[in-house]
C-alpha positions as CSV (number, residue, x, y, z in Angstrom):
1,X,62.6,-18.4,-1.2
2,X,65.5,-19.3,-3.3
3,X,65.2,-22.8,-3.1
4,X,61.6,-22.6,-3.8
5,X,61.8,-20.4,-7.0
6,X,65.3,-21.7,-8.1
7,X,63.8,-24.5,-10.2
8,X,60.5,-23.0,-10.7
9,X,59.0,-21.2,-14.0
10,X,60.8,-18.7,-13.6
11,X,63.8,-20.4,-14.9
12,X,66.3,-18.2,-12.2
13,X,67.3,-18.1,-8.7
14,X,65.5,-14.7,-7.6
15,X,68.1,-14.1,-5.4
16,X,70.3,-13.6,-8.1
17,X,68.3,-11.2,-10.0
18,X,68.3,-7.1,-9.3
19,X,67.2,-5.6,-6.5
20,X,66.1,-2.0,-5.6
21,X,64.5,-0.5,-2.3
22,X,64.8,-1.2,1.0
23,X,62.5,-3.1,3.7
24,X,61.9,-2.1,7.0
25,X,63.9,-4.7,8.1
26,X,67.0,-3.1,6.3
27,X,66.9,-6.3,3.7
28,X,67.0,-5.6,-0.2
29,X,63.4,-6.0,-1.7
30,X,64.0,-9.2,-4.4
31,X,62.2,-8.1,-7.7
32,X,62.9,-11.1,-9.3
33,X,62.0,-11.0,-13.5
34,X,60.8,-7.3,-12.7
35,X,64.7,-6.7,-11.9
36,X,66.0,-5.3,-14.7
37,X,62.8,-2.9,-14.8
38,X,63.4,-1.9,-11.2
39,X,66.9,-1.0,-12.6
40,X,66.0,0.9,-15.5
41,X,66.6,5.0,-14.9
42,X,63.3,6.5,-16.0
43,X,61.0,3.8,-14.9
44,X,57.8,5.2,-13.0
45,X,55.9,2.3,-13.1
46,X,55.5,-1.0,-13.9
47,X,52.0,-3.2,-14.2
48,X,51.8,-7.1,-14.6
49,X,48.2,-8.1,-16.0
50,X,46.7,-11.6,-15.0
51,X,48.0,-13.4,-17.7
52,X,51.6,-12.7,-17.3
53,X,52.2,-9.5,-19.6
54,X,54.2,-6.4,-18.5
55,X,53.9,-3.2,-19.1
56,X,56.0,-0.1,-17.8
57,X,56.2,3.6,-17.9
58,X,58.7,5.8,-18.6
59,X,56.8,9.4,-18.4
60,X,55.3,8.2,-22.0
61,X,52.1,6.2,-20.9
62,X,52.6,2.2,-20.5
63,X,54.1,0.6,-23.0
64,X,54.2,-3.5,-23.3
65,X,57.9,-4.9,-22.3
66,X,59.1,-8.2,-22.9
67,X,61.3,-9.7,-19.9
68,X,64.6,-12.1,-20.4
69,X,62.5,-14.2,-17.7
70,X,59.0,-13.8,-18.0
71,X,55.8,-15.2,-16.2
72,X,54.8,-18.1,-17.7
73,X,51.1,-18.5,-16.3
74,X,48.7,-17.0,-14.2
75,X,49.6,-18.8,-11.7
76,X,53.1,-17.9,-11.4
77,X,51.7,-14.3,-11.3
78,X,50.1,-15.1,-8.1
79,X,53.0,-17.2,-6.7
80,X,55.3,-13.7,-7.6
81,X,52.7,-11.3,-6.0
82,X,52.2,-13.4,-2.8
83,X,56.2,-13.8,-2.5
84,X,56.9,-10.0,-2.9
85,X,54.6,-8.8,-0.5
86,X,55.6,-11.4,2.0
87,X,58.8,-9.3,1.4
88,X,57.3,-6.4,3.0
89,X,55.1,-8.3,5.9
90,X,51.9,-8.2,4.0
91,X,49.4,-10.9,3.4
92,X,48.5,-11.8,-0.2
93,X,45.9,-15.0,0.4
94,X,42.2,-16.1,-0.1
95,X,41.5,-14.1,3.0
96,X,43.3,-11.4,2.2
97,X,43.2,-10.8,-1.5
98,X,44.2,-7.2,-1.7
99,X,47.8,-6.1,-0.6
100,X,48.7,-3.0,-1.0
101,X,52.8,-2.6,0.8
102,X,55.6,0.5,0.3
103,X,59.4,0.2,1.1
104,X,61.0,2.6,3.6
105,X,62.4,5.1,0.4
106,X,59.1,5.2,-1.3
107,X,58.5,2.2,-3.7
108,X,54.3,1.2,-3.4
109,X,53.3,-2.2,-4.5
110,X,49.3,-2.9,-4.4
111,X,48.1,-6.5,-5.8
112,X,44.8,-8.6,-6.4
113,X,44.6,-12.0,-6.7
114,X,41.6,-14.1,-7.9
115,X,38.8,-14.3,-7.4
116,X,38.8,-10.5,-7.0
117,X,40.7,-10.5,-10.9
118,X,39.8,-13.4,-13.4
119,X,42.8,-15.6,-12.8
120,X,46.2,-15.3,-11.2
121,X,47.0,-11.9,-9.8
122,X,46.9,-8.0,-10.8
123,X,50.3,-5.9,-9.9
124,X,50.9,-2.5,-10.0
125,X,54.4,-1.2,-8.8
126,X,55.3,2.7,-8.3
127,X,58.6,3.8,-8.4
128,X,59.6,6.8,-7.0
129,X,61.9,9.4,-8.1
130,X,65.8,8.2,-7.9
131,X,67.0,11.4,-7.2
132,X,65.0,13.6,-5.2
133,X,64.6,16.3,-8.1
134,X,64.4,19.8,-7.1
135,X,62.6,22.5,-8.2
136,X,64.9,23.6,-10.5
137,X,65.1,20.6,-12.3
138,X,61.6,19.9,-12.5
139,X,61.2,23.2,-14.1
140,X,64.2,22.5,-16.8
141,X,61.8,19.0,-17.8
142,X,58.7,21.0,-18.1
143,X,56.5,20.3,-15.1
144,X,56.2,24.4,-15.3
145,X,57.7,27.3,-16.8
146,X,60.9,28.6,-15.7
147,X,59.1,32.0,-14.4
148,X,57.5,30.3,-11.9
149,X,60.2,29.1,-10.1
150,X,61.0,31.6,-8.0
151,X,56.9,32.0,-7.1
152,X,57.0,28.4,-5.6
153,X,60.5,29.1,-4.2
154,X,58.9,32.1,-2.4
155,X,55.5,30.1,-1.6
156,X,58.1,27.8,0.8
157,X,60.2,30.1,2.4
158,X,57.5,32.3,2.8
159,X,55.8,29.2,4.9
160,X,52.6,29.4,2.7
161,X,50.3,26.2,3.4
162,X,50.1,24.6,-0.2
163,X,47.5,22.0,-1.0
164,X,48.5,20.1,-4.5
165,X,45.4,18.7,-6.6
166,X,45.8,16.7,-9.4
167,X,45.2,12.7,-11.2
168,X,46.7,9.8,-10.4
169,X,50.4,9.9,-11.8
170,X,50.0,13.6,-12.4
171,X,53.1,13.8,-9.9
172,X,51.9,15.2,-6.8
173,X,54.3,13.6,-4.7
174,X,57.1,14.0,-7.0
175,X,56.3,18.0,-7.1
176,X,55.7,17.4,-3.2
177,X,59.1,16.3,-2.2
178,X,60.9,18.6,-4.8
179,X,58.8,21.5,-2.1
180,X,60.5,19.6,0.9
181,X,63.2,19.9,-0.5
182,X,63.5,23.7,-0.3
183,X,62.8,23.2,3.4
184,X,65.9,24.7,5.6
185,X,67.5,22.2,7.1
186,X,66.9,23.5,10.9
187,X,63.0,23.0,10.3
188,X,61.3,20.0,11.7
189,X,59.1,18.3,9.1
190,X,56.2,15.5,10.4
191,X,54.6,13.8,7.2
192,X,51.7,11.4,7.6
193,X,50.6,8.6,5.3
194,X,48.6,6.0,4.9
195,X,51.6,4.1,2.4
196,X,54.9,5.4,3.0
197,X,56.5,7.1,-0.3
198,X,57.8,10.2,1.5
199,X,60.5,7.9,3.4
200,X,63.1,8.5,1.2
201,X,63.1,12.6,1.7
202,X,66.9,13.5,2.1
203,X,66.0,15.9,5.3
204,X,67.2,15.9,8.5
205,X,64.8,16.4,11.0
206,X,62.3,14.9,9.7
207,X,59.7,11.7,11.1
208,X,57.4,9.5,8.9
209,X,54.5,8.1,10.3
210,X,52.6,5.4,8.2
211,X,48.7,4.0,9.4
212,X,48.5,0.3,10.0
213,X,46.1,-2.0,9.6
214,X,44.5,-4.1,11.9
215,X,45.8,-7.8,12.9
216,X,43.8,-10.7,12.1
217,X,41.7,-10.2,15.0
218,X,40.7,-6.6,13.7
219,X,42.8,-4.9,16.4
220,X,45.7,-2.2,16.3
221,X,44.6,-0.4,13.8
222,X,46.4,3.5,13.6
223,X,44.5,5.6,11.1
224,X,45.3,8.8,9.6
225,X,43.1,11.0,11.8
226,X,45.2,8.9,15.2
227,X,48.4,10.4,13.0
228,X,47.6,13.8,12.4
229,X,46.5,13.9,16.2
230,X,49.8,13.0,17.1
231,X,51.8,15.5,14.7
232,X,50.7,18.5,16.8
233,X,52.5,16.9,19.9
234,X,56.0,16.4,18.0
235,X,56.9,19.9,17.6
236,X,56.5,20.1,14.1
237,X,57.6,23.3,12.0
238,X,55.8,21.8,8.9
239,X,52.5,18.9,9.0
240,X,52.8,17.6,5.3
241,X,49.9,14.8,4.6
242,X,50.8,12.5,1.7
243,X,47.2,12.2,0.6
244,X,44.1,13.6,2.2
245,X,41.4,10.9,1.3
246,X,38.8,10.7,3.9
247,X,37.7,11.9,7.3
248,X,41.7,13.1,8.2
249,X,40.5,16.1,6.8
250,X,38.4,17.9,9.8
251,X,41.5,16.8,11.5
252,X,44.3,18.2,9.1
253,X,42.2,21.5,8.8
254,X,42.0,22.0,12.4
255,X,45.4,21.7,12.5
256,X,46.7,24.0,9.7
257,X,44.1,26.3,11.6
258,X,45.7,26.7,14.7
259,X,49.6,28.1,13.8
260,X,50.8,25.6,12.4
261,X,51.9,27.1,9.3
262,X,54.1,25.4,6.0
263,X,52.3,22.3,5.8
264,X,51.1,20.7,2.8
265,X,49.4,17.8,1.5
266,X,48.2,16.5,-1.8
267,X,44.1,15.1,-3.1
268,X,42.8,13.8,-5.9
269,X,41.1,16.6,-8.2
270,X,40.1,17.7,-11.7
271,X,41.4,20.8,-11.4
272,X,41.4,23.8,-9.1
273,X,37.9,25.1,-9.3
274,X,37.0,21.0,-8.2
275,X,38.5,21.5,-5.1
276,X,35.9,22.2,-3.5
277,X,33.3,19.9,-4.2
278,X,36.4,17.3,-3.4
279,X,37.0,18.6,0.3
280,X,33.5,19.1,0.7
281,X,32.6,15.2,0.0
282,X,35.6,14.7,2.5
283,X,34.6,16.9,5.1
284,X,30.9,15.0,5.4
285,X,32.5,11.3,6.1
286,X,33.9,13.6,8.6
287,X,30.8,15.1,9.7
288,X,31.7,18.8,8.8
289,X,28.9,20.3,6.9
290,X,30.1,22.2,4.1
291,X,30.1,25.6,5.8
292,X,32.2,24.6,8.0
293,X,34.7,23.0,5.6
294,X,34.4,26.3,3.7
295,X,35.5,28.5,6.7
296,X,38.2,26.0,7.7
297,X,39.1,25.6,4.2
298,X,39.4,29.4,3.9
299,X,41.9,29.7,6.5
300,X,44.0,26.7,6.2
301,X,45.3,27.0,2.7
302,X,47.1,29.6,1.2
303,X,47.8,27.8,-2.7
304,X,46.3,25.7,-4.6
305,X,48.6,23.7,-7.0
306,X,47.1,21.2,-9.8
307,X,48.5,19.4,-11.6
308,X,47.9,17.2,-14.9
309,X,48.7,14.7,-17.3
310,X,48.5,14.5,-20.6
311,X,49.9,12.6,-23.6
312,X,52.0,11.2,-20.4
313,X,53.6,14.5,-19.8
314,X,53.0,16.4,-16.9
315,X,52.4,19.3,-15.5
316,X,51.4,21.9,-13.1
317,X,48.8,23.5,-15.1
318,X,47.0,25.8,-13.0
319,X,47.9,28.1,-9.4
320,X,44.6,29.0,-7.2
321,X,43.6,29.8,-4.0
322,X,40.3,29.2,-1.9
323,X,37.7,31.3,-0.9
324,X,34.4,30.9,1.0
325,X,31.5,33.0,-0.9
326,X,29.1,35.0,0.5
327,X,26.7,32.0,0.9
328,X,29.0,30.2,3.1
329,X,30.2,27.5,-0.1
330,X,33.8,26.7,-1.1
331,X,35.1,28.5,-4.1
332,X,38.6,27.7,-5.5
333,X,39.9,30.7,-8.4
334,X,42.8,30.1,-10.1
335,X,45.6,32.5,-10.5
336,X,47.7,31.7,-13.1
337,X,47.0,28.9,-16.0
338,X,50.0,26.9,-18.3
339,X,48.4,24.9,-21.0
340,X,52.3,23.3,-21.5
341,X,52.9,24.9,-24.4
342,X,52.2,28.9,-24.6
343,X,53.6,31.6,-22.2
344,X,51.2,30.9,-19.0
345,X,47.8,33.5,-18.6
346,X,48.0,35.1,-15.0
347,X,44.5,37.1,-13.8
348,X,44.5,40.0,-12.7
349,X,44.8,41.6,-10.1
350,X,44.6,38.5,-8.2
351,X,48.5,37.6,-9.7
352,X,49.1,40.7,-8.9
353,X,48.6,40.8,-5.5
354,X,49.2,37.0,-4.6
355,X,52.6,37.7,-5.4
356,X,52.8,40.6,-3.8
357,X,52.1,39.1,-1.0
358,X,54.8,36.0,-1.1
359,X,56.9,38.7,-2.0
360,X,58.2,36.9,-5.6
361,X,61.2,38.6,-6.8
362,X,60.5,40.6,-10.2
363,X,57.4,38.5,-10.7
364,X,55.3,42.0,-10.7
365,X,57.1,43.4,-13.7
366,X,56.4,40.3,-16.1
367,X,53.9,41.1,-18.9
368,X,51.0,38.9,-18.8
369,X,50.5,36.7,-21.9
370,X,47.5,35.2,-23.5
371,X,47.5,31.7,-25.2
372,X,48.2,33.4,-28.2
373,X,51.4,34.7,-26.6
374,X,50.4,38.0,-26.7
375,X,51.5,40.8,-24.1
376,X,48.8,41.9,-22.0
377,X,50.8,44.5,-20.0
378,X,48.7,46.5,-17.6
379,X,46.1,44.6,-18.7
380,X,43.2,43.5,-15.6
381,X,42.1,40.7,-17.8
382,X,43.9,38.0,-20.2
383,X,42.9,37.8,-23.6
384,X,41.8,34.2,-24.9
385,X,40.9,34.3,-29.1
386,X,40.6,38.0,-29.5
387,X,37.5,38.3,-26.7
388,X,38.4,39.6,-23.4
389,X,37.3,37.8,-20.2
390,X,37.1,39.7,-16.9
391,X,39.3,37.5,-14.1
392,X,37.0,35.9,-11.4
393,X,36.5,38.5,-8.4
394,X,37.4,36.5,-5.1
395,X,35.8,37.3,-1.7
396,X,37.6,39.2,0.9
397,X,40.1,36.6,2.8
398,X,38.3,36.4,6.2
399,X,40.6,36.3,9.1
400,X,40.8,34.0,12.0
């Protein structure tokens, strides 16, 4: 590798460039000219567009970089993408034109090469959080209000099953492992994913499973469902699911619906009233018809968390539960609602008694607060411009 790219376009030896993250061989993954962005504190992602251009994140939204060594053609692009993948034992050829590779502590790398993109190759990088942040901190940068710190705190040692909703880059997993995190150490934590970016959680007893993809002669292949399956016979105290995307679901339900209590797992959502409709689409590549979802559903989760994005600033902007209706459908109510800048609105009685029940130190004496940051003490409704709006009425919880 470094003879080969020693004298090439690139103008370095890639070996001598930065590195960052670790192969599951143990070896440094090379980043070559994307080095000193590896490096860079803050970094959440970096993107490399066909013709050679760079762009990164910092939590602002991308913004174009120029590199001391930069790619000097598409095809250079390609040669980089192939090379860094081959880093992690994934193909990037004509037969196989989509990679898409993680390192053991979390860093994801997904790339396209032509003829699937114009010329050269498409490459996305995800960096994951450099310090593990807790919950505390996450609070002090704004991801939520102070005051609802000790509800989440509660939420995990009170073993609630939390499902977290939200975009792409809305920071589900960052919010996810911050959870972990609170975890006592004596617990036994099993997390399943289909890339690995939960590697890097600083916990004790705690096993990683990753899918894998079939060889070249389409054997091998472990799949989600195969992993959740095997959770339940590892002893775990908590079944976490980086991302629930297709028929794992029935499996992951069934799970969550037999004792096994603490576990949580993240989906792509618009918001927490979505939900629904999301599992429900997931639950029929399963085969599980939407009532059956709905009373699975029901009993597996006890949150809802979304989260969003916006102006590249996140945030966990609502709290919610699900319910099955009368009619057998899905319903997901929110709780509580933080539009990121005002005090957050909490419904009642449903805040009321959700905290009641997850036992949330003082959480029952705060005042609740409209957007105009008004005090609706004693109030059974908030107040949004001067109208009052009666909270949503959930079903009874049915048991079992």
């Amino acid at each position: 590798m470094n003879d080969e790219y020693g004298n090439s376009e690139y103008g370095n030896d890639m070996s001598s460039m930065s590195t960052y993250a670790v192969t599951s061989s143990g070896e440094r993954l090379l980043f070559g000219p994307l080095g000193e962005l590896a490096e860079e504190e803050g970094v959440t992602d970096v993107a490399v567009t066909c013709d050679g251009r760079v762009w990164a994140d910092c939590g602002a939204g991308m913004e174009e970089r120029v590199l001391s060594v930069g790619f000097r053609s598409p095809r250079i692009v390609r040669e980089y993408a192939v090379q860094l993948c081959a880093q992690l034992g994934h193909r990037l050829d004509d037969s196989h034109p989509i990679a898409d590779a993680a390192t053991v502590d979390g860093v994801r790398i997904h790339a396209v090469i032509e003829p699937l993109v114009a010329q050269g190759a498409a490459l996305s990088i995800r960096f994951p959080d450099r310090t593990l942040a807790r919950l505390d901190s996450l609070a002090q940068s704004g991801l939520f209000p102070m005051q609802w710190l000790p509800l989440l705190q509660a939420l995990v040692a009170g073993r609630a099953t939390v499902l977290i909703s939200g975009g792409t880059g809305t920071g589900k997993t960052t919010l996810l492992k911050a959870l972990l995190a609170e975890c006592d150490e004596r617990e036994r934590i099993v997390s399943v994913e289909e890339i690995r970016e939960l590697g890097g959680l600083r916990h004790g007893n705690h096993v990683s499973l990753v899918a894998r993809e079939a060889n070249v002669e389409g054997q091998g292949a472990i799949g989600l469902s195969d992993l959740v399956k095997a959770t339940l016979r590892m002893r775990p105290d908590r079944v976490v699911l980086g991302e629930c995307r297709g028929e794992e679901i029935a499996d992951l339900l069934r799970a969550l619906n037999s004792g096994h209590h603490g576990g949580m797992a993240t989906v792509h959502a618009d918001g927490v009233s979505r939900v629904p409709a999301r599992l429900s689409t997931l639950g029929l590549l399963a085969g599980l018809s939407p009532v059956a979802l709905a009373m699975l559903a029901e009993g597996a989760f006890d949150v809802v968390i979304h989260l969003e994005r916006e102006h590249g600033v996140r945030r966990i902007a609502q709290i919610g539960c699900l319910r099955a209706a009368d009619d057998g459908s899905l319903v997901g109510r929110p709780i509580c609602e933080w539009d990121g800048r005002d005090p957050p609105i909490c419904h009642r009685p449903l805040w009321d008694e959700f905290v009641a029940r997850w036992q949330v130190p003082g959480a029952r004496s705060e005042p609740i607060l409209s957007r105009s940051g008004r005090s609706n003490r004693g109030r059974s409704e908030p107040v949004r411009s001067g109208r009052a709006r009666l909270a949503p009425a959930l079903p009874p919880r049915r048991e079992g």
